[in-house]
N, C-alpha and C positions, 0 to 999 in steps of 0.2 A: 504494500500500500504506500502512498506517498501522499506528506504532509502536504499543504496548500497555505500557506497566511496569506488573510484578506486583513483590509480594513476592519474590518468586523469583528473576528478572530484566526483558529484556526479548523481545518477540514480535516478527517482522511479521508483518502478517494481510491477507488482501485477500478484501473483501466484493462479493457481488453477491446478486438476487435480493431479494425478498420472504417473508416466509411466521416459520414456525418453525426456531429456527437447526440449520444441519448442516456439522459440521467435518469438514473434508477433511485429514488429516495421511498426512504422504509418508514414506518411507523413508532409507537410508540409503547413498549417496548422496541426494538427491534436491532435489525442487522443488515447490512448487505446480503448476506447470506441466504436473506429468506428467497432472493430472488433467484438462488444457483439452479431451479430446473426449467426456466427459461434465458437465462445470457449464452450460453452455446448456441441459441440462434439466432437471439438478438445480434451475437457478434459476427452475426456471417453475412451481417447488412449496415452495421452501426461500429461506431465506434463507441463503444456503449463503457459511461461513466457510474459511477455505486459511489454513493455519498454514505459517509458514516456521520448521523448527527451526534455531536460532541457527550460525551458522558457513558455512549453505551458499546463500550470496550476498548476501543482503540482514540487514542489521541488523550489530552486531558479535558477532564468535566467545565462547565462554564465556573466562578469563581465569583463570589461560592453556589455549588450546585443547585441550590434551591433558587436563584435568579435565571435557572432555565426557562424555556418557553418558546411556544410557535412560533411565535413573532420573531424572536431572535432565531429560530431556527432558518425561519424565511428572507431574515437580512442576510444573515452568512450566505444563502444558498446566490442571494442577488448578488453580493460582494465575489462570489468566488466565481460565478458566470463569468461577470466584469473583469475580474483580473485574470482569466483565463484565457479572454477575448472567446468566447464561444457562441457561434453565430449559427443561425439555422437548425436550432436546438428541439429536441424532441424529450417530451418528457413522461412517465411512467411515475406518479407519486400515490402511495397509500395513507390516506390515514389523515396524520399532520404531514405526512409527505406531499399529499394531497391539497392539504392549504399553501403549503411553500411554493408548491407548483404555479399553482393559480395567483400567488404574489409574485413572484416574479413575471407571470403573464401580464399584470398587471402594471408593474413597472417596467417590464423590458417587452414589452409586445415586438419587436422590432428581429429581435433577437431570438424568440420562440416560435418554432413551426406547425407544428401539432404541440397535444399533451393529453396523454390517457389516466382521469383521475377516478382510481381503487376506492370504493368509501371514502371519498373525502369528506375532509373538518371543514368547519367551516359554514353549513350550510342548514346547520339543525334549526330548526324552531324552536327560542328558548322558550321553555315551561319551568313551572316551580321543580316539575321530577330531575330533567335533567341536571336543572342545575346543582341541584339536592346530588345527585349522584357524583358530578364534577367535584363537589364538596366534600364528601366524603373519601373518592380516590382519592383528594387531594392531600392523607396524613400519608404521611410516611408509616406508620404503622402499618396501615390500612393496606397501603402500596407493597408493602413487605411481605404480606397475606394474598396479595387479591393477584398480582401479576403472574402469578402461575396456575392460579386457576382461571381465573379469566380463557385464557389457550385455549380452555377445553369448548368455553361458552361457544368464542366468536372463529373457534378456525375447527368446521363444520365437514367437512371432507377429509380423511384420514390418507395424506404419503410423505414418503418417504421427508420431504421437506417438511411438512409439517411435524411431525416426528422432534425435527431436527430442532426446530422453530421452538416445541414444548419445552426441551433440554434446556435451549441458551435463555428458556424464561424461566430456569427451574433456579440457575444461577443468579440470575439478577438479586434476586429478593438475597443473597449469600454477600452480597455486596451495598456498602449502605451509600455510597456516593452515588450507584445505578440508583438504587431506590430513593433516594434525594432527587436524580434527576426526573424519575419517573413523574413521582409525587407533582415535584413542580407545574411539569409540562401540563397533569391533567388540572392545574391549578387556574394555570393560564387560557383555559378552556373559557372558563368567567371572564374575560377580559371582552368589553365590547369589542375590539380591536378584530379580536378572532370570528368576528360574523363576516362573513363575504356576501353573502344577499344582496346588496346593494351596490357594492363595489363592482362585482363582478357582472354587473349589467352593463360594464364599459369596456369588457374584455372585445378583443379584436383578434381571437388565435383559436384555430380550428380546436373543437375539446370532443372527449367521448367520455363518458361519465359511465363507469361501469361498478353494478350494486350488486351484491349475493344475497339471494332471495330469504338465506337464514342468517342474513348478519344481524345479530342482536346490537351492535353498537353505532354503528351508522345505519340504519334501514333502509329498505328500497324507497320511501316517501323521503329521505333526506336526496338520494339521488335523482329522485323527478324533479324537488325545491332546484337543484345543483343545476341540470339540463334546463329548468326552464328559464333560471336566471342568466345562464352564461348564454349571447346570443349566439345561436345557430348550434348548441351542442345538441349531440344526439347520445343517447341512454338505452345502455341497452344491462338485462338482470341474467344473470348466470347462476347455478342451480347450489350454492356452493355458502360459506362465510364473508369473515372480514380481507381475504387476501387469496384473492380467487386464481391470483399468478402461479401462486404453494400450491393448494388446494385442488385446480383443475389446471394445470399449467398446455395440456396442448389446446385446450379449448379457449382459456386465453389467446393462445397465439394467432389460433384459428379466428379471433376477431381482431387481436388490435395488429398484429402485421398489415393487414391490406389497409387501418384504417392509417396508421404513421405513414405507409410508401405514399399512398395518395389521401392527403388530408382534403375535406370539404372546403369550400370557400365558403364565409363566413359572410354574414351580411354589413353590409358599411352602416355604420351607424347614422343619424343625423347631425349636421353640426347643431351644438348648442349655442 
């Protein structure tokens, strides 16, 4: 893997493949890793980038850990685009992967070609429940306890990656700086900041919003809010969880390969 310093802070990233660049950004737990049973193909058309958000294993945690958060996960991700000069960018984000995506879509439209968002954040309707629930992830205690069972809730198809996926959640909670970072990020979930509804009705970058019909943590009605805010994104549900890449990985490919080689054209907005 190889460091990055941005303005911002620091990355690890690990590169493979040829082509035009396509970032791979994970969730929360998560890894690069979760993506290993589709980049062998990804890499036989992309030069396909794996973002590791700071705190969970590689690299050091933000300072101090519990100042983690979407938002800064989505500035680093805009900073290291920038200082990487990476242009005609294709992006693959889960989760909070998923809101970073859609942030930098937002601030680098220019710079973004497609972007296929996995459950993304971002897009929930807040209620008194959710937030109740954001609240309660958000002890560390709580996080110490809930990050390895959770696994079982939201990743709903059983191989070999996810398997792999349940393992590196079985260690986080073994480590208190991961479970600090964890905590945090679901902390950061309450922060108006983190609603895109609104924002994202200015996006200008082909999107495909793709929901697993048993994801308990982003549902398929957070993915229709997502499609029908971002203009011209198309939504499509797959039979699966929170990480349908792990989960159903050739069926994944079977949709978003055609949709990244030839993305839709997007409708021009009007000037304001």
């Amino acid at each position: 893997m190889t460091l990055i310093t941005t303005p911002a802070g620091v990355l690890w990233i690990d590169e493979c493949g040829v082509g035009e660049p396509l970032l791979l950004l994970h969730a929360n737990p998560g890894s690069p890793a979760d993506f290993e049973a589709v980049v062998p193909v990804l890499a036989q058309h992309y030069r396909v980038i794996q973002v590791s958000w700071p705190g969970y294993g590689h690299g050091p945690a933000p300072t101090p850990p519990q100042s983690a958060s979407a938002m800064q996960f989505a500035e680093l991700l805009v900073h290291l685009v920038v200082s990487m000069d990476l242009r005609n960018v294709s992006i693959v984000g889960n989760s909070v992967g998923g809101y970073a995506a859609a942030w930098l879509a937002l601030c680098h439209p220019e710079r973004v070609k497609a972007m296929v968002l996995v459950s993304p954040g971002g897009f929930a309707t807040s209620t008194r429940w959710i937030n109740a629930f954001f609240r309660f992830m958000s002890r560390e205690w709580v996080a110490r306890f809930m990050v390895r069972w959770l696994t079982y809730v939201y990743l709903r198809v059983s191989s070999p990656v996810v398997k792999a996926m349940r393992q590196r959640a079985a260690t986080v909670y073994r480590d208190p700086v991961c479970v600090a970072v964890n905590a945090a990020v679901w902390r950061s979930f309450m922060d108006p900041a983190y609603d895109l509804r609104e924002p994202a009705r200015r996006m200008q970058v082909p999107t495909l919003v793709v929901s697993g019909r048993r994801d308990p943590l982003v549902p398929v009605d957070d993915g229709v809010v997502a499609a029908s805010c971002i203009p011209g994104a198309h939504h499509i549900v797959l039979p699966c969880g929170h990480a349908s890449f792990a989960e159903l990985p050739d069926l994944f490919l079977q949709v978003v390969l055609p949709f990244l080689s030839h993305p839709p054209a997007v409708p021009v907005l009007p000037e304001s």
